[in-house]
ZAVODO-778550 format. One line per 5 residues: for each residue z, y, x of N, C-alpha, C. Coordinates in Angstrom, 2 decimals. Atoms other than C-alpha are relative to their C-alpha. Layout:
% residues N
Z,Y,X,Z,Y,X,Z,Y,X  ...;
***
This chain:
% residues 107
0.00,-1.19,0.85,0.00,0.00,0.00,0.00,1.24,0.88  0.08,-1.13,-0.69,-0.93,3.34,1.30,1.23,1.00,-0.31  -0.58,-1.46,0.46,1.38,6.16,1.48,-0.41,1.19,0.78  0.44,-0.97,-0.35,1.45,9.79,1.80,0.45,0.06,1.26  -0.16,-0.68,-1.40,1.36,11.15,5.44,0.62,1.30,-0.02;
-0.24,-1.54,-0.38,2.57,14.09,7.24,-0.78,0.79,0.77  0.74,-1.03,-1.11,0.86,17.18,8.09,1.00,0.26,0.74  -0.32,-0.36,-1.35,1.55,18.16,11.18,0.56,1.31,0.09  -0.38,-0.91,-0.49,1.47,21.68,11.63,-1.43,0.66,-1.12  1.06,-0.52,0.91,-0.47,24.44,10.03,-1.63,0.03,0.13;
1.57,0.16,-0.67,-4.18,24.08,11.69,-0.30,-1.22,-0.72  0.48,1.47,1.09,-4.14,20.47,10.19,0.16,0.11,-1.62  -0.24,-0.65,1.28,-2.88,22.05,6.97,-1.38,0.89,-0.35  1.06,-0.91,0.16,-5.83,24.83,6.70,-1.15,-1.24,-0.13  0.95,1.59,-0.02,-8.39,21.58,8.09,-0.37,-0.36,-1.62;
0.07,0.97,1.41,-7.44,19.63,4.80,-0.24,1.14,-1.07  -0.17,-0.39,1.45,-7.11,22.27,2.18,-1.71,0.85,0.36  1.50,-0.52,0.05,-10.80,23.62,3.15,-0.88,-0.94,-0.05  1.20,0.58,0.15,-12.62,20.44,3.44,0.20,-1.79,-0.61  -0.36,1.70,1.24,-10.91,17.92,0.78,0.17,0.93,-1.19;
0.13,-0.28,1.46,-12.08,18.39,-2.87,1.22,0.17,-0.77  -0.84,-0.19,1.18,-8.74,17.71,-4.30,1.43,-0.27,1.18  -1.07,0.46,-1.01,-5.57,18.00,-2.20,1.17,0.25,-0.50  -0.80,0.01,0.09,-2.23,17.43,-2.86,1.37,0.12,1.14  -0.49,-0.59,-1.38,0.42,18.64,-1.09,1.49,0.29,-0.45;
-1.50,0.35,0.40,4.40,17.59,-1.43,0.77,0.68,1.08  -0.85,-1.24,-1.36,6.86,20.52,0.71,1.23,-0.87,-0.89  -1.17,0.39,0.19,9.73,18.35,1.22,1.04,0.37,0.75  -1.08,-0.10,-0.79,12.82,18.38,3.73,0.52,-1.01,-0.01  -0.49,1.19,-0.49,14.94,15.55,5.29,1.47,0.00,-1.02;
-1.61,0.20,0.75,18.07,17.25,3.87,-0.12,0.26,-1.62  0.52,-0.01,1.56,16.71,17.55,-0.11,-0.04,-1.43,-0.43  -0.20,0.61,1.52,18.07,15.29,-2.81,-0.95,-0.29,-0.60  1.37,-0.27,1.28,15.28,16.05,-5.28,-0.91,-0.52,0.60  0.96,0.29,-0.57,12.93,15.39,-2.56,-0.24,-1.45,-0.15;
-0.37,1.70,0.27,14.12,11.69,-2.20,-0.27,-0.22,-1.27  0.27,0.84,0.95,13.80,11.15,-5.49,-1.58,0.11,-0.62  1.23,-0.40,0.09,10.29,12.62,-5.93,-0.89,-1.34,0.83  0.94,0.75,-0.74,8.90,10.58,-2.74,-0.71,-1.33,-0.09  0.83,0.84,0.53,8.03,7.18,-4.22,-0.97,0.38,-1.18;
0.74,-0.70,0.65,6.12,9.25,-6.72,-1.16,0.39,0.59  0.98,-0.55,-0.84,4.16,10.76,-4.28,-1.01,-1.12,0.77  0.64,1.49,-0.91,3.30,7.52,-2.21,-0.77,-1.19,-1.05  0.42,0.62,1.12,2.43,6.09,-5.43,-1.02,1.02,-0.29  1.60,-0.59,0.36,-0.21,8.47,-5.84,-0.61,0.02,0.87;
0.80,0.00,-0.59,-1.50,8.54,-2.57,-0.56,-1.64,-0.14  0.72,1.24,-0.10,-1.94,4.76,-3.27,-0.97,-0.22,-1.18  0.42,0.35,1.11,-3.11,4.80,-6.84,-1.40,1.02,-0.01  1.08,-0.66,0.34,-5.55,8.10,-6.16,-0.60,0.54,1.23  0.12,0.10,-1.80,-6.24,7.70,-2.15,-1.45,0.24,-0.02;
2.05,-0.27,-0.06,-10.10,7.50,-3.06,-0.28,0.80,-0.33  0.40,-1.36,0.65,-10.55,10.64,-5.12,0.65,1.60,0.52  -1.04,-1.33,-0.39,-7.65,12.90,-3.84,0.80,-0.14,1.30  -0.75,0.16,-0.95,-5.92,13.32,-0.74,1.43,0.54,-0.38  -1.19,0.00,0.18,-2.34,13.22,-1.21,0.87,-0.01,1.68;
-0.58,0.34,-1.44,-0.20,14.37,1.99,1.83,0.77,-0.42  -1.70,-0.08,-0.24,3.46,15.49,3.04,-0.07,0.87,1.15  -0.40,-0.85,-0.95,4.86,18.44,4.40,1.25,0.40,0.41  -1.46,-0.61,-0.54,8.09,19.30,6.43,0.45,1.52,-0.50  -0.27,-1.64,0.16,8.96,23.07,5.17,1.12,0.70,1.07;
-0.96,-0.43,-1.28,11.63,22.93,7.95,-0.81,0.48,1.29  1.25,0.04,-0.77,9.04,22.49,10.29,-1.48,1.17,-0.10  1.26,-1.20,0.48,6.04,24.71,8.63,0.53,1.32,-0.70  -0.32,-0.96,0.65,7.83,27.66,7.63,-0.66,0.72,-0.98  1.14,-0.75,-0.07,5.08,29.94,7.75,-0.72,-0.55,-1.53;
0.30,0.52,1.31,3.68,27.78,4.96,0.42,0.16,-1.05  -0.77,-0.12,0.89,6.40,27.96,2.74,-0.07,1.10,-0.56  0.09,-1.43,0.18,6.34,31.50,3.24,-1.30,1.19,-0.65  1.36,-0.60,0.56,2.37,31.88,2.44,0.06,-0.58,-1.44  -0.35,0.50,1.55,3.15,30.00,-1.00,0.79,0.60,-1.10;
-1.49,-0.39,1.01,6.35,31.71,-1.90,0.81,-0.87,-0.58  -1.13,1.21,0.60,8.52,28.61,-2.21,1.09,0.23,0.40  -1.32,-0.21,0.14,11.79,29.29,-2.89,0.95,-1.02,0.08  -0.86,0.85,0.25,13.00,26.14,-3.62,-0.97,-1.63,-0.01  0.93,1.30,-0.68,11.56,22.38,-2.90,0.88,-0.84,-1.13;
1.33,0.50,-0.58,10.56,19.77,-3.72,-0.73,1.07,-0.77  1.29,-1.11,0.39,7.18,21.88,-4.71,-0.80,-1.23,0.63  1.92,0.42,0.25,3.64,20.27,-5.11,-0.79,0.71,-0.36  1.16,-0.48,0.65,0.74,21.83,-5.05,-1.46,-0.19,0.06  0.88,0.60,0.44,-2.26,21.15,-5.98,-1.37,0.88,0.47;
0.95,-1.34,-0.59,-5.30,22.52,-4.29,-1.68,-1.18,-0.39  1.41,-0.19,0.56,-9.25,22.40,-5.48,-0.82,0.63,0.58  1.30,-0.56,-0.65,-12.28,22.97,-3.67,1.07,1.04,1.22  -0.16,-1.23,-0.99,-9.71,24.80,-1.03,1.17,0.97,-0.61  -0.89,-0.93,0.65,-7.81,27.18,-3.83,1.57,-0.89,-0.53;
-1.06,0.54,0.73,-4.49,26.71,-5.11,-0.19,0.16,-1.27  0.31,-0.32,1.65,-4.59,25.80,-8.90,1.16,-0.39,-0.63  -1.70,0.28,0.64,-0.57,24.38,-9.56,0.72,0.05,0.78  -1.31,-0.16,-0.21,2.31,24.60,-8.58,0.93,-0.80,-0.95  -1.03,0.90,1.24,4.93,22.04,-10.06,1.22,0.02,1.10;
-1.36,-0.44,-0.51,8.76,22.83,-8.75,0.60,-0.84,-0.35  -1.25,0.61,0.60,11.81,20.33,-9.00,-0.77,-1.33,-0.04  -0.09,1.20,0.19,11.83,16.86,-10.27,-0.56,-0.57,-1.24  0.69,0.12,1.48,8.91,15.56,-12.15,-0.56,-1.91,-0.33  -0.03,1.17,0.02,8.07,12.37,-13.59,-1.71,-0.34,1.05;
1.65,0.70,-0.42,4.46,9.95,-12.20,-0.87,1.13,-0.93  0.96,-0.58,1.09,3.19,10.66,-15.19,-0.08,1.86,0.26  0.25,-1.07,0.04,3.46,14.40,-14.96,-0.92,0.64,1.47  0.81,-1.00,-0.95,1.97,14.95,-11.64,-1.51,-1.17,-0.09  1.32,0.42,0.29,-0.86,12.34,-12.27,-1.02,0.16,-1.03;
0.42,-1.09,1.12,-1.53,14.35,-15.35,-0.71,0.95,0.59  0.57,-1.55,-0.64,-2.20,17.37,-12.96,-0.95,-0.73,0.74  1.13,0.90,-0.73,-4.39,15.01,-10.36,-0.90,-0.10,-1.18  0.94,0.60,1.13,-6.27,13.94,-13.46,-0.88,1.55,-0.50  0.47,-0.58,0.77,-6.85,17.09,-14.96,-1.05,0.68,1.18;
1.13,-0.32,-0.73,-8.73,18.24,-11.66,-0.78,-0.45,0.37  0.66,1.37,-1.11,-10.46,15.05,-10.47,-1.67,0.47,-1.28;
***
């Protein structure tokens, strides 16, 4: 079973969100609660929608700068990027179903 990866740093971040159709993109942390409970969610979509969408994983400890070009206040955060743009934003603790709802509705 595939799961989601980690970007690296922001250059590999820019990379993906300019030249993958549908990218997903989970700002977690080591020390986040919410996060943990999100992450088989996530790995479950990079396995279930690995062919259509890239599904990855980001440190926000690590990528600040990122956090900071988003305006995330508070984690976990997913967002959802299209042709390159950001088109959601989903905050907190959501079910499968709700973020494969959002995958779906862009694919």
């Amino acid at each position: 079973m595939s799961t989601a990866t980690f970007i690296q740093d922001q250059t590999e971040f820019e990379t993906l969100r300019q030249n993958t159709p549908l990218l997903v993109v989970d700002c977690t942390a080591t020390w986040c609660g919410p996060c943990k409970v999100i992450a088989p969610f996530i790995d479950q979509l990079a396995a279930n929608y690995g062919d259509r969408a890239k599904v990855m994983k980001i440190d926000i400890d690590t990528n600040k700068p990122l956090a900071k070009q988003f305006g995330l206040k508070s984690i976990p955060a997913v967002l959802f990027f299209k042709e390159g743009e950001l088109v959601e934003t989903m905050i907190g603790v959501k079910t499968y179903e709700d973020f494969s709802a959002a995958i779906d509705k862009y694919l």
